[in-house]
C-alpha positions as CSV (number, residue, x, y, z in Angstrom):
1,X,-17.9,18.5,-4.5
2,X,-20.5,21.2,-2.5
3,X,-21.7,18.6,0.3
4,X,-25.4,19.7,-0.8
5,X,-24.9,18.3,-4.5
6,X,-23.7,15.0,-2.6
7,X,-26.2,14.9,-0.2
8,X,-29.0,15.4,-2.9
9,X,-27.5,13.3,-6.0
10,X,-26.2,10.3,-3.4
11,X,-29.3,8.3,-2.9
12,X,-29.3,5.1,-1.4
13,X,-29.7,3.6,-4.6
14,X,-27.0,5.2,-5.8
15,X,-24.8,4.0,-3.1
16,X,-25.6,0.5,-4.0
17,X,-24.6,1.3,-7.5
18,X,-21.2,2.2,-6.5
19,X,-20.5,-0.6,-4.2
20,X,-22.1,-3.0,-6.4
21,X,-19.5,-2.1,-9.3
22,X,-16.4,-0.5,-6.9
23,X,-16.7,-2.2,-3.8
24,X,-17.2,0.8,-1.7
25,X,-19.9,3.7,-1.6
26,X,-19.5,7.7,-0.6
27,X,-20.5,8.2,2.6
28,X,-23.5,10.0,3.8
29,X,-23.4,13.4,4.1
30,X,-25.2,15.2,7.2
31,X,-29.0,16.0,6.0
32,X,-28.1,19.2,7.5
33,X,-26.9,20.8,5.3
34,X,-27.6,24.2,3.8
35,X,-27.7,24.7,0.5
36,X,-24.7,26.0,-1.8
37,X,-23.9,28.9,-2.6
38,X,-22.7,30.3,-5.7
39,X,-18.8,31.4,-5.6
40,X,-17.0,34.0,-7.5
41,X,-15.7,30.9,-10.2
42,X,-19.5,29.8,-10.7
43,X,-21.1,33.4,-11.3
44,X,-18.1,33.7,-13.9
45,X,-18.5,30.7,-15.8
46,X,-22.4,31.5,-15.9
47,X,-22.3,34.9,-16.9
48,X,-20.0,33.7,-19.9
49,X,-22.1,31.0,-21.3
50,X,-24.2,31.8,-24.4
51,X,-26.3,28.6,-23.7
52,X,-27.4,26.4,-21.9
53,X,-29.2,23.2,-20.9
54,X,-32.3,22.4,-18.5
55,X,-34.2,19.5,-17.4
56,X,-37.6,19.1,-15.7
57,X,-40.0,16.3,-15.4
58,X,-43.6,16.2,-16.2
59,X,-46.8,14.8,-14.3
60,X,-45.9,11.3,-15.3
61,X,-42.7,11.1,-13.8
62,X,-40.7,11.8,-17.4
63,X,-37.7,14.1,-18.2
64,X,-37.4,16.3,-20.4
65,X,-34.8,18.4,-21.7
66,X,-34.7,21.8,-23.6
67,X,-31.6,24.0,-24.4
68,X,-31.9,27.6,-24.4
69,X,-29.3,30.2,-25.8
70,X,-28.7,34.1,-26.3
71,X,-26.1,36.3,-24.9
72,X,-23.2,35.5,-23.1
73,X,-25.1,36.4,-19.5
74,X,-28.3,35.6,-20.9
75,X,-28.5,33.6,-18.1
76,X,-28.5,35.9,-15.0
77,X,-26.9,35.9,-11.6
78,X,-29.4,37.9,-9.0
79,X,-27.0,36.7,-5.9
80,X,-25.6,33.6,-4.7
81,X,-28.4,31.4,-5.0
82,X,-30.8,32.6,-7.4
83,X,-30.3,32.4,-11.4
84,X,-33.2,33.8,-13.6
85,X,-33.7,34.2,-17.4
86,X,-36.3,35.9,-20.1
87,X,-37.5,32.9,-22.1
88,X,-39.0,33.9,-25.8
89,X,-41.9,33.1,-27.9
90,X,-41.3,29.9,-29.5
91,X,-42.9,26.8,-31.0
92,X,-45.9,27.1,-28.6
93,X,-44.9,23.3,-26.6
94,X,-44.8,24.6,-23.8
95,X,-43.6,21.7,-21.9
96,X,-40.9,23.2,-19.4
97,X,-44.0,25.8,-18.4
98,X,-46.0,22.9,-18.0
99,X,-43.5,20.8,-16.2
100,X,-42.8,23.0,-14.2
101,X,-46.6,23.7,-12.9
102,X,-46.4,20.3,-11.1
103,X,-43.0,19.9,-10.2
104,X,-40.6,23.0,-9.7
105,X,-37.2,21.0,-9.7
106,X,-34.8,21.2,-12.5
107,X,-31.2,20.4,-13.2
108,X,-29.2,22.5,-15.2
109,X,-25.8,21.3,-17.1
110,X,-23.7,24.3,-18.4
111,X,-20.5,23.7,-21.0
112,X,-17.4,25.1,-21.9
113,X,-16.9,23.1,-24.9
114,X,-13.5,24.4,-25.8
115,X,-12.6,24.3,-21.9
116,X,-13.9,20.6,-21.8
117,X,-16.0,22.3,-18.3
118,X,-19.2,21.5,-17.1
119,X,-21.3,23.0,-14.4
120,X,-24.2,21.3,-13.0
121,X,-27.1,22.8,-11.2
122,X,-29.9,21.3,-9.1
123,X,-32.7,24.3,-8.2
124,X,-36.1,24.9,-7.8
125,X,-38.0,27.4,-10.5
126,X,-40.9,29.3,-10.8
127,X,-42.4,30.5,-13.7
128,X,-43.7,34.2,-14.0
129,X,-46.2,35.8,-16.6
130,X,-43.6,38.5,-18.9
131,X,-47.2,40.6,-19.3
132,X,-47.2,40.8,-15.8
133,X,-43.5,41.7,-14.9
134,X,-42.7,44.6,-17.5
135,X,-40.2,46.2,-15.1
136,X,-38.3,42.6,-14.7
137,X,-38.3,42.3,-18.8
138,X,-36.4,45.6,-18.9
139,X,-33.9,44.0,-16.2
140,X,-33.6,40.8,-17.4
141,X,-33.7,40.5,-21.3
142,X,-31.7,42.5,-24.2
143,X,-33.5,45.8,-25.2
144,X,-34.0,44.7,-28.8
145,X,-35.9,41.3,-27.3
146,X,-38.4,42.5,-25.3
147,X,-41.1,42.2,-27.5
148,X,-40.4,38.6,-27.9
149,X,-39.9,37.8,-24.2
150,X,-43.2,35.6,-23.2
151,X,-42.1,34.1,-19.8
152,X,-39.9,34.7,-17.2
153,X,-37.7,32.0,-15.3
154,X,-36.2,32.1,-11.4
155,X,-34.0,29.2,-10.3
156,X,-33.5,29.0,-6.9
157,X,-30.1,27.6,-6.4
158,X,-29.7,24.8,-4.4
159,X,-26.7,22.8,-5.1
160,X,-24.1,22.5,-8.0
161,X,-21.5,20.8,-9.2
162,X,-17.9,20.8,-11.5
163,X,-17.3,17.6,-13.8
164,X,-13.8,16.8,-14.8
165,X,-13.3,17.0,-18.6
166,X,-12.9,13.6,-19.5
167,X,-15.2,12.4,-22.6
168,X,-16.3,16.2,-23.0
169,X,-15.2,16.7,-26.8
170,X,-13.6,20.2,-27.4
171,X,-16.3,22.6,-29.9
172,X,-16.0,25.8,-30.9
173,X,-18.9,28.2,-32.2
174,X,-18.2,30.3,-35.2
175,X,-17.1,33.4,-33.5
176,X,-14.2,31.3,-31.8
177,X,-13.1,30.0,-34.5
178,X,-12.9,33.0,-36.8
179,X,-11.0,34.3,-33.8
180,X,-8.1,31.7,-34.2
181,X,-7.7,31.7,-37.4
182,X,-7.8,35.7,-38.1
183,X,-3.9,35.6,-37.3
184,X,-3.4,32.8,-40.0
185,X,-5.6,35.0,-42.1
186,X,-3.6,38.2,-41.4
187,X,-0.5,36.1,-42.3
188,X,-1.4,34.5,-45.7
189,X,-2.9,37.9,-46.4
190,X,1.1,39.1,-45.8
191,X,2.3,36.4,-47.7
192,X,0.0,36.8,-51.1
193,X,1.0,40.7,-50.9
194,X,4.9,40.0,-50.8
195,X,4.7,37.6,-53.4
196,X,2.5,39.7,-55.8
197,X,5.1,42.5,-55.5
198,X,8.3,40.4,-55.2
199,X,9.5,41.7,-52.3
C-alpha cells in the first residue's frame, strides 16, 4: 500500500477498529510523507476504464456518490498526480459542483469488473467553468461532445490504492461479451453451413 493512502485512511479511530476486532493495529506511518505518485500500472488501468465512480461530501457532513462514464480515457492523466475530466450537461443536480464549493476532497474507486481490480483514489478537485476554458474542452473531451461539455474537473492526486479481488463479482459490458462469443458465433456459423450442404 502507497504509505500516503495509509497515512490518510489509518485514523486513530480506525486503529481501534482493527485492534478491537484483530488484536493488533497498522502502525503509524510518518506524517511526512509526500504524496503518491501515479506509476506506469496506475496511468494504464485509468486510461482503460470507461467509467467510473466519485465521492464528495456536502456542507452537512454527508456523502455522496455519482458515477460518470464515456471513453475508455475519458478520464485523463495530465502527469503523475493530476487526473481531470469534461463533465456533461445533465439532470441539472448539481450536487458534486456544489459539494465540491465547500469541500474539495473526493475519493475515487475505479473497477475492472472482469479483472476483479479496483483502484482507489483520495485527491483534491477543483471545478472550472467549460465557457471559460474553450481551449481545455478541445483537450480534454471527444470532438463530437464538446457542445455538451458544461464543466470541467482537476483532481489533484494525492494518494491511491489497489484492493485484492475478493467479493468483486466478475461483469462484462456488451462489447466484451460480443467479443467472446464472436468465435462461438464464427463456429456455429461453420457448423450450420456444413450441415446445409452435407459436407
Amino acid at each position: 500500500m502507497p504509505a500516503n493512502f495509509q497515512r490518510l485512511s489509518r485514523t486513530n479511530s480506525v486503529r481501534a477498529a482493527q485492534k478491537h476486532y484483530y488484536g493488533a493495529s497498522e502502525p503509524e506511518v510518518d506524517p511526512g510523507t509526500l504524496p503518491d505518485e501515479l506509476t506506469p500500472e496506475e496511468v494504464d488501468f485509468i486510461q482503460a476504464r470507461d467509467s467510473f465512480y466519485m465521492a464528495t461530501i456536502n456542507a452537512d457532513g454527508w456523502p455522496y456518490i455519482q458515477h460518470r462514464g464515456g471513453l475508455p480515457g475519458f478520464l485523463r492523466v495530465l502527469d503523475s498526480q493530476q487526473l481531470a475530466f469534461a463533465d456533461y450537461r445533465g439532470n441539472r443536480q448539481m450536487l458534486s459542483t456544489g459539494n465540491l464549493a465547500t469541500n474539495d476532497r473526493v475519493a475515487l474507486f475505479l473497477m475492472d469488473y472482469p479483472q476483479r481490480t479496483r483502484l482507489k483514489i483520495l485527491g483534491h478537485a477543483r471545478v472550472e467553468d467549460a465557457r471559460q476554458h474553450a481551449e481545455l474542452v478541445q483537450h480534454l473531451a471527444e470532438p463530437e461532445a464538446h457542445q455538451i461539455v458544461e464543466r470541467l474537473f482537476f483532481i489533484k492526486v494525492v494518494a491511491f490504492d489497489w484492493n485484492c479481488p475478493k467479493y468483486i463479482t466478475p461483469r462484462y459490458t456488451a462489447a466484451e461479451v460480443e467479443e467472446m462469443v464472436a468465435p462461438l458465433k464464427r463456429r456455429i456459423a461453420e457448423l450450420e453451413a456444413k450441415s446445409k450442404t452435407g459436407y
